[in-house]
Backbone as XML, in Angstrom:
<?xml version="1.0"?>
<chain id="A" units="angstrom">
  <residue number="1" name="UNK">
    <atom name="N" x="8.538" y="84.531" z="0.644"/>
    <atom name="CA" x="8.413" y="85.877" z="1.169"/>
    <atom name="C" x="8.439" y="85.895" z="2.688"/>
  </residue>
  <residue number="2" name="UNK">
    <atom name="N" x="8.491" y="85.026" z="3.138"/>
    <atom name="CA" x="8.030" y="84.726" z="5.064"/>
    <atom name="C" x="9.244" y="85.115" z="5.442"/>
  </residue>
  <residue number="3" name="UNK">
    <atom name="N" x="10.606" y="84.207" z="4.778"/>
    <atom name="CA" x="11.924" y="84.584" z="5.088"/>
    <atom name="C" x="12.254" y="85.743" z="5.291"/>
  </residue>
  <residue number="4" name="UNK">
    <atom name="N" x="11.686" y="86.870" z="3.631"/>
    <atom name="CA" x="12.181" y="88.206" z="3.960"/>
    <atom name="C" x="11.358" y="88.951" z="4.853"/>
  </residue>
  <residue number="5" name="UNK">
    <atom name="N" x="10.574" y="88.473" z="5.260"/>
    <atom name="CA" x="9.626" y="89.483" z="6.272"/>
    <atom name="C" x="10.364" y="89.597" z="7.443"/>
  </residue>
  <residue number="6" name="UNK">
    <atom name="N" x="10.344" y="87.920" z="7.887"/>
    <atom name="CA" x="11.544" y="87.903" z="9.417"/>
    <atom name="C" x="12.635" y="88.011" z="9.192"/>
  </residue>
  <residue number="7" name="UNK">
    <atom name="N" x="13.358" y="88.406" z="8.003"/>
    <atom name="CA" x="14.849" y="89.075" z="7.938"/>
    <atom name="C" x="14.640" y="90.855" z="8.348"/>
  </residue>
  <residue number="8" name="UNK">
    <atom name="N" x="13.222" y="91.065" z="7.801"/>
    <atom name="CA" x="13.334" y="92.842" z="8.324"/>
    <atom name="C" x="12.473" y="92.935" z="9.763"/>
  </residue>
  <residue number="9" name="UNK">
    <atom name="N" x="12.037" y="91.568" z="10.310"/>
    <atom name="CA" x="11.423" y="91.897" z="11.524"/>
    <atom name="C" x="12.757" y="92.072" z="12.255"/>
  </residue>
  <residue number="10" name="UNK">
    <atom name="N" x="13.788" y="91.028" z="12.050"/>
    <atom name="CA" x="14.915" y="91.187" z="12.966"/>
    <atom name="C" x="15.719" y="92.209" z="12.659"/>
  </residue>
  <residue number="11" name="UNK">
    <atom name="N" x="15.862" y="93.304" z="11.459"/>
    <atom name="CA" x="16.450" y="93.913" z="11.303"/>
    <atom name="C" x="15.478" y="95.225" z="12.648"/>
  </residue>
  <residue number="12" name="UNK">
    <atom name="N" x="14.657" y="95.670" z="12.216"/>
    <atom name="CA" x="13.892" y="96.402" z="12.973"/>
    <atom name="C" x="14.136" y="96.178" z="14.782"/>
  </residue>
  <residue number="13" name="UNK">
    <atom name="N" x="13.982" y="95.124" z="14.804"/>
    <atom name="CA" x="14.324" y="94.786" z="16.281"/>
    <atom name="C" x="15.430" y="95.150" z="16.825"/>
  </residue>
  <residue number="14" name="UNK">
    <atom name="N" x="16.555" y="94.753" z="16.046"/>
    <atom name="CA" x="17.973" y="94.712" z="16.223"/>
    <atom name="C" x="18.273" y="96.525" z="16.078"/>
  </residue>
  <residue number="15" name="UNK">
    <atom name="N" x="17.223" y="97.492" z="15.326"/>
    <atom name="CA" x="17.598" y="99.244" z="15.253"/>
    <atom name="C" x="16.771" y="99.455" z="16.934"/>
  </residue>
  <residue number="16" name="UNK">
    <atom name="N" x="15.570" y="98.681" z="17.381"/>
    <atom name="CA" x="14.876" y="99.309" z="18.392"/>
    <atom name="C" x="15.574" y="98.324" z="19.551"/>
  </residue>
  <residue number="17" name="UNK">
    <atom name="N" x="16.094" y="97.124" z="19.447"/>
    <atom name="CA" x="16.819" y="97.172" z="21.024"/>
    <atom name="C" x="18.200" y="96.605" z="20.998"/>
  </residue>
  <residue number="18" name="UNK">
    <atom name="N" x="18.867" y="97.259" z="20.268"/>
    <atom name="CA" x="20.133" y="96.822" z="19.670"/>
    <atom name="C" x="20.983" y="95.084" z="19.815"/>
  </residue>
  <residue number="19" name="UNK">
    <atom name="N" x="21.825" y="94.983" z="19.511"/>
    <atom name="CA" x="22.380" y="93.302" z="19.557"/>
    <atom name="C" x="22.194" y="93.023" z="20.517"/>
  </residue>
  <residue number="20" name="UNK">
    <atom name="N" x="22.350" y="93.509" z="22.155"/>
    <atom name="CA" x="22.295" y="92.677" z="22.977"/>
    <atom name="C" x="20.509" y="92.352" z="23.060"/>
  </residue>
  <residue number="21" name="UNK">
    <atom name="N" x="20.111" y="93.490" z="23.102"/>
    <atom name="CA" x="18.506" y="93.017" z="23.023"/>
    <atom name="C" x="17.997" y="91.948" z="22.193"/>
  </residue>
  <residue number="22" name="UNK">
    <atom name="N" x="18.656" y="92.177" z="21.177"/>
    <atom name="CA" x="18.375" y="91.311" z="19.790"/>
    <atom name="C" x="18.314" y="89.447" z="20.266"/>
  </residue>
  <residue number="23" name="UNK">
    <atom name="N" x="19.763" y="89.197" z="20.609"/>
    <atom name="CA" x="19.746" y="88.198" z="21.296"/>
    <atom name="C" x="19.371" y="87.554" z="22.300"/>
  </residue>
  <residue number="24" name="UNK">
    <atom name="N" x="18.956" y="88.608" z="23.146"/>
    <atom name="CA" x="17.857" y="88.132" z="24.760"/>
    <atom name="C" x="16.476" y="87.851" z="23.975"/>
  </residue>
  <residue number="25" name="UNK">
    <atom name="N" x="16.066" y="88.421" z="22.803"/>
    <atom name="CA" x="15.029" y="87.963" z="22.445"/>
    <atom name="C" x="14.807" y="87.103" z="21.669"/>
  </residue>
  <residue number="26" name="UNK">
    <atom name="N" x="15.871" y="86.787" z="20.744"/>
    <atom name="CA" x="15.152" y="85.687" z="19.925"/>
    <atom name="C" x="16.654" y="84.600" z="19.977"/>
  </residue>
  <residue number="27" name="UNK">
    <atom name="N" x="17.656" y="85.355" z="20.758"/>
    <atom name="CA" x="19.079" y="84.084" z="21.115"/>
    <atom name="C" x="19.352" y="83.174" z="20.428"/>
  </residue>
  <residue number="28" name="UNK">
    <atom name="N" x="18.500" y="81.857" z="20.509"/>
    <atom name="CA" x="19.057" y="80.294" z="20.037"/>
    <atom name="C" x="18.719" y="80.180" z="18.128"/>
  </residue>
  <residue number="29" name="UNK">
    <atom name="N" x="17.285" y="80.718" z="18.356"/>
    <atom name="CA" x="16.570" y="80.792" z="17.206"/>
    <atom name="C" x="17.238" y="81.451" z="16.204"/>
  </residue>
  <residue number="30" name="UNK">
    <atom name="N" x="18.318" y="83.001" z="16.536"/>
    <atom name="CA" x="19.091" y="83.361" z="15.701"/>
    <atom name="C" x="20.389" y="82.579" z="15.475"/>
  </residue>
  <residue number="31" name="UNK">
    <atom name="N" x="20.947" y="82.583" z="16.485"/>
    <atom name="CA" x="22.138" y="81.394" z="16.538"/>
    <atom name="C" x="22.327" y="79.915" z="15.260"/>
  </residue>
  <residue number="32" name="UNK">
    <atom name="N" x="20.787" y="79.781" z="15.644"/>
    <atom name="CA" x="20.948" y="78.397" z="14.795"/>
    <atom name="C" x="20.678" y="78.748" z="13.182"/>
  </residue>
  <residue number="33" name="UNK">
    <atom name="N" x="19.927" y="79.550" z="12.942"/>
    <atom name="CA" x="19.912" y="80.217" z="11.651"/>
    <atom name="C" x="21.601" y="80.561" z="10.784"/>
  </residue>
  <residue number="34" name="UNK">
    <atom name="N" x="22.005" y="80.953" z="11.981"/>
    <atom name="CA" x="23.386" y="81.433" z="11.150"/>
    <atom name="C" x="23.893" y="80.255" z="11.076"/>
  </residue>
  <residue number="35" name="UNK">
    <atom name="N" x="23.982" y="79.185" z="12.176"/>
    <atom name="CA" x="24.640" y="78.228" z="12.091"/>
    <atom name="C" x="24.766" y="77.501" z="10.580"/>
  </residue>
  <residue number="36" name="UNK">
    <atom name="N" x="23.470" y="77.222" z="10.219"/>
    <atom name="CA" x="22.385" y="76.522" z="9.132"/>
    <atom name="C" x="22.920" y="77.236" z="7.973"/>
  </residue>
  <residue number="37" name="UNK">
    <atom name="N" x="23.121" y="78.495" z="7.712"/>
    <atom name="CA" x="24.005" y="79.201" z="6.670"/>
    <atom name="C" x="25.170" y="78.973" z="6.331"/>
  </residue>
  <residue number="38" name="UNK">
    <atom name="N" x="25.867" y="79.086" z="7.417"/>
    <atom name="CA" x="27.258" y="78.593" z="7.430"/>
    <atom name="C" x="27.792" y="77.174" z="6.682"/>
  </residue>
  <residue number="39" name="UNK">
    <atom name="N" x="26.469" y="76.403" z="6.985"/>
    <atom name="CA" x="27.088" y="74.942" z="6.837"/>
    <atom name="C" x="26.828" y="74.826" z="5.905"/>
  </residue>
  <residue number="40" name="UNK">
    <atom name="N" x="25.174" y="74.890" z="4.883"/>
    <atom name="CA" x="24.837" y="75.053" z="3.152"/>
    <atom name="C" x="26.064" y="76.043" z="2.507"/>
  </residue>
  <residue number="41" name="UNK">
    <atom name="N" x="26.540" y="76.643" z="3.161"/>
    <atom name="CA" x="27.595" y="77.744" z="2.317"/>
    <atom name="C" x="29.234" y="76.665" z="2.265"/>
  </residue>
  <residue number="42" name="UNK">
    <atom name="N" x="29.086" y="76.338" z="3.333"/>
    <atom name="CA" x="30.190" y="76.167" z="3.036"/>
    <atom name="C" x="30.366" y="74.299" z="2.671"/>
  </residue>
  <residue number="43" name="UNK">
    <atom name="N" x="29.277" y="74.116" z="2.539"/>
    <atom name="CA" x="29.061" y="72.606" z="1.695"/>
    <atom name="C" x="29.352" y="72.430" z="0.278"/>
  </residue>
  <residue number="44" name="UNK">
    <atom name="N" x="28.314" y="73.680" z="-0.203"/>
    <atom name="CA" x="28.773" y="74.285" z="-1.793"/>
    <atom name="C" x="29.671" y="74.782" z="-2.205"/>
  </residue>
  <residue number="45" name="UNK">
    <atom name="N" x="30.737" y="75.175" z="-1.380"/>
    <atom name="CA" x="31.880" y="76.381" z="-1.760"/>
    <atom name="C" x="32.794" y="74.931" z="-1.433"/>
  </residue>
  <residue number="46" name="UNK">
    <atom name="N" x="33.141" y="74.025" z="-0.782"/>
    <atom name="CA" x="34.609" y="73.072" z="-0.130"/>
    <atom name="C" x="34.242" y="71.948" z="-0.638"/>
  </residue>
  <residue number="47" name="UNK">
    <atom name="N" x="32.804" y="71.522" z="-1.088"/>
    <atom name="CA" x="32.305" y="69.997" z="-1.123"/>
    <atom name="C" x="31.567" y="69.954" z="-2.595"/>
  </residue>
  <residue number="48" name="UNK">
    <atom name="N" x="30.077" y="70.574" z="-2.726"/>
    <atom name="CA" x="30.135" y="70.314" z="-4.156"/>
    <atom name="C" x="30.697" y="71.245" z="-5.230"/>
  </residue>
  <residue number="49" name="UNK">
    <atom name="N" x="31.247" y="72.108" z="-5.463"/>
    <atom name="CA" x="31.779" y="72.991" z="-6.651"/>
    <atom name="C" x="33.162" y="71.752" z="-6.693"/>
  </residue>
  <residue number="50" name="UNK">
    <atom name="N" x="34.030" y="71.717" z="-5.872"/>
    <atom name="CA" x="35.478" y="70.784" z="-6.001"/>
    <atom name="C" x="34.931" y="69.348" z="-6.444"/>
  </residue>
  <residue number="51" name="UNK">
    <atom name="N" x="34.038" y="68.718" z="-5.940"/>
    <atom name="CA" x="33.906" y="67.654" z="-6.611"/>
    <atom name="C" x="33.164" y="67.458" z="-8.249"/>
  </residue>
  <residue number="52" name="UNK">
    <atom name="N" x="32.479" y="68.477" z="-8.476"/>
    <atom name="CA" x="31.714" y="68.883" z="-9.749"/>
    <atom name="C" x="32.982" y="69.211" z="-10.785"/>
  </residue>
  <residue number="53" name="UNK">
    <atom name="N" x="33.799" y="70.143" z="-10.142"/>
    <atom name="CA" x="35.123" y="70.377" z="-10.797"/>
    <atom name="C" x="35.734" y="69.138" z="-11.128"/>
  </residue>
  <residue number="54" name="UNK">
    <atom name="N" x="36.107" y="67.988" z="-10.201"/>
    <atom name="CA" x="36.987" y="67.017" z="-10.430"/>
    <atom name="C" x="36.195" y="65.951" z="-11.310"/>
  </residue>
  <residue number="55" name="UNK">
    <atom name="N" x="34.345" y="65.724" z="-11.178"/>
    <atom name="CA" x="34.151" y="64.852" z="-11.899"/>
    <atom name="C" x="33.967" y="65.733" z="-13.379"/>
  </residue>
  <residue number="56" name="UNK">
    <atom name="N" x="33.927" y="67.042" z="-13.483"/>
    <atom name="CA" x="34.044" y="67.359" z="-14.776"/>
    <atom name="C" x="35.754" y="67.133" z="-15.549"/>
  </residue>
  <residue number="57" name="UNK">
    <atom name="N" x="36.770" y="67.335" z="-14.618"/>
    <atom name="CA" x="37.823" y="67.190" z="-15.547"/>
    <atom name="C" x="38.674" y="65.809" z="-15.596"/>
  </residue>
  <residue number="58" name="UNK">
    <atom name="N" x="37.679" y="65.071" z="-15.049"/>
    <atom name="CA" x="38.404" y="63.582" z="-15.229"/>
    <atom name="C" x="37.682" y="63.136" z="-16.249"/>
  </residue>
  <residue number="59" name="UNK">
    <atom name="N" x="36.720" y="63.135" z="-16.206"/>
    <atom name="CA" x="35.731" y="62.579" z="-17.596"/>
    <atom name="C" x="36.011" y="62.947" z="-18.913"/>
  </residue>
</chain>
């Protein structure tokens, strides 16, 4: 539940001092969050589903 709390603290922030504010205030800390998404997403979507696929249809 901590996650969704600071997903609507930053949403709130981001309606009261819009993106650029958003980023003067919490900048790196958001940055790296998305970063961190990006890379679990796209680990599961290019790396394990294709190899799960290939060791299921070789076997």
């Amino acid at each position: 539940m901590t996650f969704l709390r600071w997903l609507r603290t930053l949403r709130e922030e981001r309606r009261a001092l819009g993106w650029k504010g958003l980023l003067k205030k919490r900048g790196w800390t958001l940055v790296a969050v998305v970063i961190v998404f990006y890379l679990i997403r796209d680990l599961v979507l290019y790396v394990l589903i294709p190899a799960g696929l290939m060791a299921w249809l070789l076997s």
